[in-house]
C-alpha angles and dihedrals in degrees: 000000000000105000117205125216089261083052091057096048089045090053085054098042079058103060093036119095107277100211090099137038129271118197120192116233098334131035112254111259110271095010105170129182124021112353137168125193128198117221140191099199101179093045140121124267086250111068083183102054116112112259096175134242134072116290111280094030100095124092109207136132117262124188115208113203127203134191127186133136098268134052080228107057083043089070091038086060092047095045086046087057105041091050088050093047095038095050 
């Protein structure tokens, strides 16, 4: 199977907490509340276009992006991520 950019994002939103959203690559227009979104930086315009390789085999750096009412919730969210994504 060819996995696109948007494939591997998706691959890291599922094994984050869900208690809050995670948007790929924008935020969702109107998003409220506490929101995450997944980026690619470096990538191409196309975050569906086939890269190659099975999901998990790409080496690439990713930005993930919080927002919440407090500096500090904003490093409980991130601390919530890493662990989840680290485990």
């Amino acid at each position: 199977m060819t996995a696109s950019m948007a494939d591997h994002l998706r691959a890291v939103r599922g094994a984050m907490p869900d208690d809050y959203p995670v948007d790929l690559f924008a935020p969702e227009p109107g998003r409220a509340g506490q929101w995450a979104v997944l980026e690619a930086p470096a990538w191409a315009s196309d975050p569906d276009a086939p890269i190659g390789g099975d999901v998990g085999t790409i080496v690439t750096p990713i930005r993930l992006r919080v927002v919440t009412g407090t500096p500090e919730g904003a490093a409980v969210m991130l601390d919530r991520a890493r662990q989840s994504l680290t485990a």
